[in-house]
C-alpha positions as CSV (number, residue, x, y, z in Angstrom):
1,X,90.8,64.5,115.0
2,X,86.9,64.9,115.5
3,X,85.6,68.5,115.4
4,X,82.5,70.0,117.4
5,X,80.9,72.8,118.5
6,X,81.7,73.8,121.8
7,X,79.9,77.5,121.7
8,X,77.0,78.5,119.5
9,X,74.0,77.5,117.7
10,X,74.9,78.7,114.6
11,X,71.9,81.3,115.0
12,X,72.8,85.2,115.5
13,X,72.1,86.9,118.7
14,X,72.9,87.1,122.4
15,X,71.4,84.2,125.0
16,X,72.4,81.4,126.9
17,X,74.3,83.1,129.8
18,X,74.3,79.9,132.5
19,X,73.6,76.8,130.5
20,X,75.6,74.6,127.7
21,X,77.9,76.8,125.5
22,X,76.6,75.3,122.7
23,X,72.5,76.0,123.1
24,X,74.2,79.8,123.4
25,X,73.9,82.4,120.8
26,X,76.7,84.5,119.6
27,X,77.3,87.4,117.2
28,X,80.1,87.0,115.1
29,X,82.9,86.2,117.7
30,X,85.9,87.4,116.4
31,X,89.0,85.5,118.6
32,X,89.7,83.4,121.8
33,X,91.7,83.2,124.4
34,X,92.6,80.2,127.4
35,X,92.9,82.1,130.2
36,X,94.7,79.7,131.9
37,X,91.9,79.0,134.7
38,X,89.7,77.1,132.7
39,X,87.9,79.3,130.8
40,X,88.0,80.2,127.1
41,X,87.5,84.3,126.6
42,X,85.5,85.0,123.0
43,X,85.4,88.1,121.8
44,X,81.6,88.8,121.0
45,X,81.8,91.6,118.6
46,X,78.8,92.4,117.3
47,X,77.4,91.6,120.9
48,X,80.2,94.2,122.3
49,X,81.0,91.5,125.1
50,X,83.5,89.1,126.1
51,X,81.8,86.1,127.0
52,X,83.4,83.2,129.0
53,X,83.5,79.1,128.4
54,X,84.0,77.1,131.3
55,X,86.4,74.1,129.8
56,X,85.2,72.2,132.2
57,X,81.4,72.3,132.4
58,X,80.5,73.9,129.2
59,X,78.8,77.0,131.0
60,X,79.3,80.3,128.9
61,X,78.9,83.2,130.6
62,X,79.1,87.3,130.0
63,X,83.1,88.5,131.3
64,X,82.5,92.0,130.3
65,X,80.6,94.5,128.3
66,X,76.8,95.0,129.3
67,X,75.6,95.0,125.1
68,X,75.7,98.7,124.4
69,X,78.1,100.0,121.6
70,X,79.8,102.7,123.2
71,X,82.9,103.4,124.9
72,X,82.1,103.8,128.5
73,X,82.0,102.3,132.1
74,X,85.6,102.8,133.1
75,X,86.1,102.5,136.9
76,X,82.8,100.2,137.1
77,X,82.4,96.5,136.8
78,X,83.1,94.9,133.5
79,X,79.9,93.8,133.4
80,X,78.5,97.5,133.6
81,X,80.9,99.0,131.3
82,X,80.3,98.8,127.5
83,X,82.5,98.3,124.3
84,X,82.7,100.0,120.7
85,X,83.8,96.6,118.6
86,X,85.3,94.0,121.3
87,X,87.6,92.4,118.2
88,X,90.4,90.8,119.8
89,X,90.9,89.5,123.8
90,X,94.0,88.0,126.1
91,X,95.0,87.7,129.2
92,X,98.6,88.4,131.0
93,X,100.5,86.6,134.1
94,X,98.7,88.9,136.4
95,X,95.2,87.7,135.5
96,X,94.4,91.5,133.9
97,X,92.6,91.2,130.2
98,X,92.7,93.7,126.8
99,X,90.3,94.2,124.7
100,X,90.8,95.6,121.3
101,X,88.1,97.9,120.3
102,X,87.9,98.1,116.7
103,X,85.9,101.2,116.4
104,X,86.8,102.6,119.7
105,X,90.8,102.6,118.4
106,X,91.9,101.3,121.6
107,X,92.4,99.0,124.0
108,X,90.6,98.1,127.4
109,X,91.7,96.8,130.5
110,X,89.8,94.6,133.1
111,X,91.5,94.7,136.1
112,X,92.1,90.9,138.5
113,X,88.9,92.4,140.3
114,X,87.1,93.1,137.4
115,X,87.0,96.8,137.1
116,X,87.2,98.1,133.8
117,X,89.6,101.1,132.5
118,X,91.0,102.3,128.8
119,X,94.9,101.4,128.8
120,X,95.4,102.9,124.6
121,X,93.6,105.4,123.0
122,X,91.6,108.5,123.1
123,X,88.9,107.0,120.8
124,X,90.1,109.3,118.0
125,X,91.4,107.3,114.9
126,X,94.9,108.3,113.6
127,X,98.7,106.9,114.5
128,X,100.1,109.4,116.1
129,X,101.3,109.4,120.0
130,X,104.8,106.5,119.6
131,X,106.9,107.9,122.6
132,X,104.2,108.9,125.0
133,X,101.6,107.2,127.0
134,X,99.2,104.8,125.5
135,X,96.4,106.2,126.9
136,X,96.9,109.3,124.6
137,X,97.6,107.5,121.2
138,X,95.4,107.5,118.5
139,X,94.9,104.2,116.6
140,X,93.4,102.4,113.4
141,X,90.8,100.1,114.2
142,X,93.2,97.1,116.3
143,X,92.2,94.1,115.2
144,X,94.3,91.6,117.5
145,X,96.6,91.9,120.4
146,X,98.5,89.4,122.6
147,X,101.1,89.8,126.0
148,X,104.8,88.9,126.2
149,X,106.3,87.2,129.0
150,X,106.7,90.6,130.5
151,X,103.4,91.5,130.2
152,X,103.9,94.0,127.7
153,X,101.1,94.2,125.6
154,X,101.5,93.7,121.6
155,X,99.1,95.4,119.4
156,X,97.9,94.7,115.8
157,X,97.0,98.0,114.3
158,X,95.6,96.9,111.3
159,X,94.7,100.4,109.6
160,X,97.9,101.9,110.0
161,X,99.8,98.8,108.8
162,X,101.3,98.7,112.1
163,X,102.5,96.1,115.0
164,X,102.9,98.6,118.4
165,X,103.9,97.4,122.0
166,X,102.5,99.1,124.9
167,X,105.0,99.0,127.3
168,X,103.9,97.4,130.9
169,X,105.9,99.0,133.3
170,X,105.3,102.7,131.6
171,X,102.6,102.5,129.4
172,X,104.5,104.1,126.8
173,X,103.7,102.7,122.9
174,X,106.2,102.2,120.4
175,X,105.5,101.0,117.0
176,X,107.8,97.7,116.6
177,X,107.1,97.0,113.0
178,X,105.5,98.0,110.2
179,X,103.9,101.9,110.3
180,X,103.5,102.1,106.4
181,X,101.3,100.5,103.8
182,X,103.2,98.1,101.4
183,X,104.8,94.7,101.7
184,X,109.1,95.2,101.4
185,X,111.6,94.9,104.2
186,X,112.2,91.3,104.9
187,X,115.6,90.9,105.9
188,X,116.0,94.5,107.7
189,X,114.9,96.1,110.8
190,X,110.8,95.6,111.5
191,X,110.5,99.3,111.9
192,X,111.8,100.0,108.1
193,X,108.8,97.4,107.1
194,X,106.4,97.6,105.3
195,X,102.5,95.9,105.7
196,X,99.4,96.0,104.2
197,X,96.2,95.7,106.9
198,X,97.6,92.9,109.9
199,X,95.0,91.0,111.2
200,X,96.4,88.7,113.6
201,X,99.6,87.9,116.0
202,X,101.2,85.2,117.8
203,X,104.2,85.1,119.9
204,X,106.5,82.1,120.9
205,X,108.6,81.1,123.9
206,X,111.3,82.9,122.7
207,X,109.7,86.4,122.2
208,X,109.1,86.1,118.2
209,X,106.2,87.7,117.4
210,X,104.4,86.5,114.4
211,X,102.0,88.7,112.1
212,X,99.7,87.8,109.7
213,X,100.3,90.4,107.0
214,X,96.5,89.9,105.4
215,X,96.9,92.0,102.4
216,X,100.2,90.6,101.9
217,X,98.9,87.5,102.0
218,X,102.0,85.8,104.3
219,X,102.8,85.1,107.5
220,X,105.9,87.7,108.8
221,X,108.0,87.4,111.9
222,X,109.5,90.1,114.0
223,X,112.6,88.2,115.9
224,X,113.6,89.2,119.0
């Protein structure tokens, strides 16, 4: 197939809001998402924004984050809220997107109306809080996060070698796999695992959620 550029000039910095996606400037987008309404979601990181490409017409546009590195704005407008490292984005069945912060140790919520709110963390780093609500959890810099089919929301936590779900009926996180530094435990249950700074997840039709296990340098799968 024919590659081209579809967002970005290549050049470092933050413009273009309104015209072609690819006379826009980025800073080091990080992931992307289809959010199944004709848009692709980037994660801007070092422009602490989620911008927006329409499919369709080529227009980017600004989602969320209003530039400032900080971990602020919830109950406003995404647009007036801000983001500490807006690493990884996705979207569920209910039209609701995360946000993993990488140095806010969370993860961010905007809302079907666009109102922003803090779904994991308390902005502290650490991995402690398995059992309880989200919201209260410390975390290790997430670098990538993606929802079920039941809207649960899977979390890479890179730092504490870790894959967590937060739970969508309760909010409750549980670490699913991983937890420790190291690479053994294939062939036994994901929680006994071992993994060495996860960068990245996937998940199928079937609920298999697939890791990449960076300093392990494979590809692991937690089966349902």
């Amino acid at each position: 197939g024919i590659i081209s550029t579809v967002a970005g000039t290549g050049e470092v910095g933050y413009s273009g809001d309104g015209g072609p996606g690819d006379k826009a400037m980025l800073r080091e987008p990080n992931d992307c998402f289809l959010d199944g309404k004709g848009g692709l979601l980037i994660a801007d990181i070092q422009d602490q924004r989620i911008r927006r490409l329409d499919t369709a017409t080529g227009i980017i546009s600004t989602f969320a984050g209003n530039g400032e590195k900080e971990r602020t704005g919830d109950g406003k407008p995404a647009l007036k809220a801000s983001f500490l490292g807006s690493r990884a984005v996705c979207m569920d069945s209910k039209g609701n997107t995360y946000v993993a912060e990488r140095e806010g140790n969370g993860v961010r919520k905007i809302d079907s109306n666009g109102i922003m709110s803090t779904v994991a963390g308390n902005g502290e780093r650490g991995y402690e809080g398995d059992g309880g609500p989200a919201l209260t959890a410390t975390w290790g810099s997430p670098k990538a996060l993606r929802c079920d089919a039941q809207d649960n929301v899977v979390v890479v936590d890179t730092e504490n070698h870790a894959i967590r779900l937060i739970h969508a009926d309760t909010g409750i996180v549980t670490t699913i796999a991983g937890g420790r530094s190291g690479g053994e435990g294939d062939g036994g249950p994901a929680t006994e695992a071992a993994m060495d700074r996860p960068h990245g997840c996937g998940i199928d039709a079937q609920g298999n959620i697939y890791v990449a296990d960076s300093n392990n340098h494979r590809v692991r799968v937690v089966g349902v």
